[in-house]
N, C-alpha and C positions, 0 to 999 in steps of 0.2 A: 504494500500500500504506500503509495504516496500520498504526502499532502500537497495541496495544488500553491504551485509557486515556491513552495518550500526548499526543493531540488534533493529534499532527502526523505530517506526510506521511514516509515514510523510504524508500529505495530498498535493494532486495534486489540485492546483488552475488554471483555465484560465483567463486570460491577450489579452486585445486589447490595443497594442500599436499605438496609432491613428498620420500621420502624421501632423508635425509642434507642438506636445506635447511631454515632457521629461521625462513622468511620466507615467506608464502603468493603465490601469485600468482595476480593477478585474474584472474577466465574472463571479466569482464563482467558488466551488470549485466542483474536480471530484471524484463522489464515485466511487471505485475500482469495476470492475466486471459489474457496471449498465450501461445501453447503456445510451449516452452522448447528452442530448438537453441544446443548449445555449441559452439561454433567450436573445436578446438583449435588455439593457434599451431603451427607446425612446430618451433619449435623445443623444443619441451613434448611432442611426440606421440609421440617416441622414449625419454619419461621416464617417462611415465603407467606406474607396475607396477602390482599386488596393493598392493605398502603405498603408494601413494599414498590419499591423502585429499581426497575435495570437501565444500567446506561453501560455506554461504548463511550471511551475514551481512547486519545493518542498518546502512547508511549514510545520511549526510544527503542530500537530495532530490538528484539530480546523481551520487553518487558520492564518495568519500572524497576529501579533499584533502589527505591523504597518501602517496594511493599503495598504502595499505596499510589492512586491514580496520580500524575506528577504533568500530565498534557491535559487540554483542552475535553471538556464532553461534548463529543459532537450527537450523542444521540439517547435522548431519555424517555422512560413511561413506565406507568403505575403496570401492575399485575390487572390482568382480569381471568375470570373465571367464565371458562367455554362451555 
């Protein structure tokens, strides 16, 4: 993935932002091009509600090296239930 204008490579992560937490927590990252399955940890799949939040952020090539989203969100929305 590129960012446009950027002229360098950036790696797309997902993020479940769970409520009553401040802190996002990675889903992993997304390969460019691959159709996208989200693993949920177990310990998160009993957390997932209505107000939780997934987003897609830009990190550097690899993934953040803090653990935590450290680029731009370029893509957010609440859970809903199909």
């Amino acid at each position: 993935m590129r960012t446009s204008g950027s002229g360098s490579a950036r790696a797309a992560r997902a993020n479940a932002m769970l409520d009553g937490e401040t802190r996002p927590r990675s889903l992993g990252l997304i390969q460019p091009g691959q159709p996208i399955k989200l693993e949920i940890p177990p310990d998160l799949a009993g957390r997932l509600t209505p107000d939780a939040t997934l987003a897609v952020s830009l990190e550097p090539p690899g993934g953040s090296p803090t653990g935590q989203p450290t680029g731009p969100v370029i893509a957010a929305g609440k859970l809903t239930s199909l």
